[in-house]
C-alpha positions, -999 to 999 in steps of 0.1 A, spaced: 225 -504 745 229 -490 710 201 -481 683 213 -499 653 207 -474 623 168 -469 619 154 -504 625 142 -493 656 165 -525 675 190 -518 704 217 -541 705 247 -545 728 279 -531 710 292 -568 714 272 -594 695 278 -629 696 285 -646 666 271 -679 667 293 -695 637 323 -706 659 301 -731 679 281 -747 652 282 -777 633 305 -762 608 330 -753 634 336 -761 670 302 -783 666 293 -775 704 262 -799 717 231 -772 724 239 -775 762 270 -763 758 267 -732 733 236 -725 755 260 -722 789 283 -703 769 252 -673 757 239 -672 787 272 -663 807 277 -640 776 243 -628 785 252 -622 824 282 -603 813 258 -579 793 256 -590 760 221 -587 746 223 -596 706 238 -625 685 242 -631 658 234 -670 635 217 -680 603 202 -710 589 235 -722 576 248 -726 610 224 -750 627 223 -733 666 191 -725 663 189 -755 695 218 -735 713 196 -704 713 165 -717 719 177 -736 750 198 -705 761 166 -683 753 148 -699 788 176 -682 808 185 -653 787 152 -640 770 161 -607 763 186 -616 734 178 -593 706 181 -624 674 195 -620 639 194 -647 617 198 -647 578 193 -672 552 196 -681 513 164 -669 502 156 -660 464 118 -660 463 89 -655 486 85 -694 493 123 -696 499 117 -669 525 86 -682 536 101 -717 545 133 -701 561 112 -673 586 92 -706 597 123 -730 601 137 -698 624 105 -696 644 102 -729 654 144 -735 658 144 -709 683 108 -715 700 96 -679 691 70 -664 667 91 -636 663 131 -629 652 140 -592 653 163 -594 625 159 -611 592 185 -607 564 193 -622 531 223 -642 534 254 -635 511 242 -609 493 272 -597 465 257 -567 444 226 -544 428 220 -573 408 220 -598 435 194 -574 451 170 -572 422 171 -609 415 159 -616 452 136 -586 457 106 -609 461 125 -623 491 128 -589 504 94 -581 496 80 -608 515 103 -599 546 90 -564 545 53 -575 548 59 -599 577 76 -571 596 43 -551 586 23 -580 606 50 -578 637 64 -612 631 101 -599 620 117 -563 639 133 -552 606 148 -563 582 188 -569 562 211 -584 539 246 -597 548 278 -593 524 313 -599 517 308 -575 490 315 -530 487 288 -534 458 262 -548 481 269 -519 504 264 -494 479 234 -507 462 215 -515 495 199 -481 499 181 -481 462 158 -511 483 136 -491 513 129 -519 528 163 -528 538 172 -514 576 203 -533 585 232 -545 568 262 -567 581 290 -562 558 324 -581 564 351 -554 575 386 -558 597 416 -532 603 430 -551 575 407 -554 548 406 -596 551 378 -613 533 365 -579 513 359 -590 481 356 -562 456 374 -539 476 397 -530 502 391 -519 535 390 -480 525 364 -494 499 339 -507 528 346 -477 546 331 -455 524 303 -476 514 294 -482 551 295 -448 556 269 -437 524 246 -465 539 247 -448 575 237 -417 558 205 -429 547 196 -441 584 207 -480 581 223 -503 608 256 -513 603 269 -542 625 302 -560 613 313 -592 606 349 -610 611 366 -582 630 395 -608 633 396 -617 593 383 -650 604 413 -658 625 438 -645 607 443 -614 631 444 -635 663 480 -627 670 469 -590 669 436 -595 684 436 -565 705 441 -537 677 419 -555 654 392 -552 682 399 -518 687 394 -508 655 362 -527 653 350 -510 686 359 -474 678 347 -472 646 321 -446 646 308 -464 616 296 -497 633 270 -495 657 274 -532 670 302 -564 661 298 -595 658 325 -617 676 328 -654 672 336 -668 711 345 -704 716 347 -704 752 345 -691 787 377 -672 786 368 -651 752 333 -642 764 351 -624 798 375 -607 778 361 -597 750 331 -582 771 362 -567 789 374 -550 761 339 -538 750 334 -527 783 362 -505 779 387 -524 810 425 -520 810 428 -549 834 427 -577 803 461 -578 785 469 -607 800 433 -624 782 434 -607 753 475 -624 751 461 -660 755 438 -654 730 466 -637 702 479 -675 700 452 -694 695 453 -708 664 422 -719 639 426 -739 608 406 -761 580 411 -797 586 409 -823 553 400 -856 565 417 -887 545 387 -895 525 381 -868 506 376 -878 474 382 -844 455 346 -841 443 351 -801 437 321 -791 457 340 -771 483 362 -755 457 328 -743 441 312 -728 471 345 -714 484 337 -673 478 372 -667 487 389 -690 464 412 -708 486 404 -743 475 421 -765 452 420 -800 438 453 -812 440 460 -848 434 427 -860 440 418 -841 471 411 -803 483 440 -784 498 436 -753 514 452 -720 511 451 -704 548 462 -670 533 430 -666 517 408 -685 538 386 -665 560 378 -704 582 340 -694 580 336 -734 581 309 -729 547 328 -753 527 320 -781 554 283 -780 548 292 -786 509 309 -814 513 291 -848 509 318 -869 525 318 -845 557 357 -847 553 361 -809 560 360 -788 596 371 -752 608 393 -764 641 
């Protein structure tokens, strides 16, 4: 187990990322993303990773009777102390605790960002003063967010996006997060990454964008989206630091993700406006996809009012 920065939480260096079986993606009944933690659990993983967004709050809370000791992040679009308020409860009673050891502030771009939801952070703060939160974060896409996080005390943990590649950094390239990751570490805050694979698109080279990811003395913990039986045992594997998984980690290199676009999408924009990568277009009526910019983080699907759009 690892401390992550100064939040006073020890993690697993593998955290499950909880995206890949929600509704937005592989859209996994709660039995089945519960089976799947809990093996991930008897293979010694001990923190994941969701968010309000994702809707697996049942998954966990079902897997929690069999694996307890899972150390919980969750994050959430709060701007305000009521919008933080109302999240922190909806995580409470999704997951059938009175307690979640890490709460962050979803999406989080820049100093500005920050300051304009500072009451959020506020509130956060004082609930971990009353021992109903363990500490405390922000999650980002963004170098600026990284930068500007230490100006806020009350911010322990952050979980910036960052591959061997750079995929999916925003303001920046990879160098960019690097450095900001590393000023962040300096003033005693957790860093546990995001999209080690670029959201899919390092797949084919799965096992040196993992090793990256798990040698990077600037990450204390990442977050790994698993789908299955077969990625839970080799990526805890690989974490684990066995040679006897090339053969795993080679299945896994060709699996292939993409964004499917039903026939009845009626090119109402919405997806194209909450795209932060800007790889939808409306092109004759209907949203097309760019896959080289698209990190598949399944966002756009909650967006759209037709439900005519899925990471598979």
């Amino acid at each position: 187990m690892i401390s992550l920065g100064r939040s006073g939480l020890r993690v697993s260096k593998l955290c499950y990322g909880t995206l890949t079986m929600s509704p937005l993606q592989k859209n996994m009944l709660p039995e089945e993303g519960a089976r799947l933690l809990v093996h991930a659990y008897e293979r010694g993983v001990r923190f994941l990773d969701t968010a309000d967004l994702y809707g697996t709050y049942p998954h966990i809370k079902l897997a929690l009777k069999q694996a307890p000791d899972y150390v919980i992040s969750t994050k959430a679009y709060c701007y305000d102390r009521q919008t933080a308020q109302v999240a922190l409860e909806r995580a409470f009673k999704g997951i059938g605790r009175d307690y979640v050891d890490l709460f962050m502030l979803h999406e989080q771009e820049s100093l500005y960002t920050l300051r304009g939801h500072e009451e959020a952070l506020v509130y956060l703060a004082e609930q971990k003063q009353k021992g109903h939160i363990g500490a405390v974060g922000v999650s980002t896409h963004f170098c600026a967010c990284v930068n500007a996080a230490p100006r806020f005390p009350m911010i322990d943990v952050i979980h910036p996006l960052i591959n061997v590649e750079g995929i999916g950094i925003q303001d920046g390239s990879r160098e960019d997060m690097e450095r900001a990751i590393a000023a962040a570490r300096a003033f005693g805050i957790g860093i546990f990454a995001m999209k080690p694979l670029g959201g899919g698109h390092l797949i084919a080279s799965n096992r040196a964008a993992l090793e990256y990811a798990l040698n990077n003395p600037l990450l204390d913990s990442v977050a790994v989206g698993m789908q299955s039986i077969e990625e839970i045992d080799a990526n805890a594997a690989f974490f684990e630091g066995s040679d006897a998984i090339s053969e795993d980690m080679g299945v896994l290199s060709r699996r292939k993700r993409r964004v499917m676009v039903h026939d009845w999408c009626e090119g109402c924009g919405r997806c194209k406006a909450r795209c932060r990568q800007e790889a939808i277009e409306i092109v004759d009526g209907r949203a097309q996809i760019d896959s080289e910019k698209c990190v598949f983080c399944g966002y756009c699907a909650r967006s759209c009012p037709q439900f005519c759009i899925k990471v598979v």
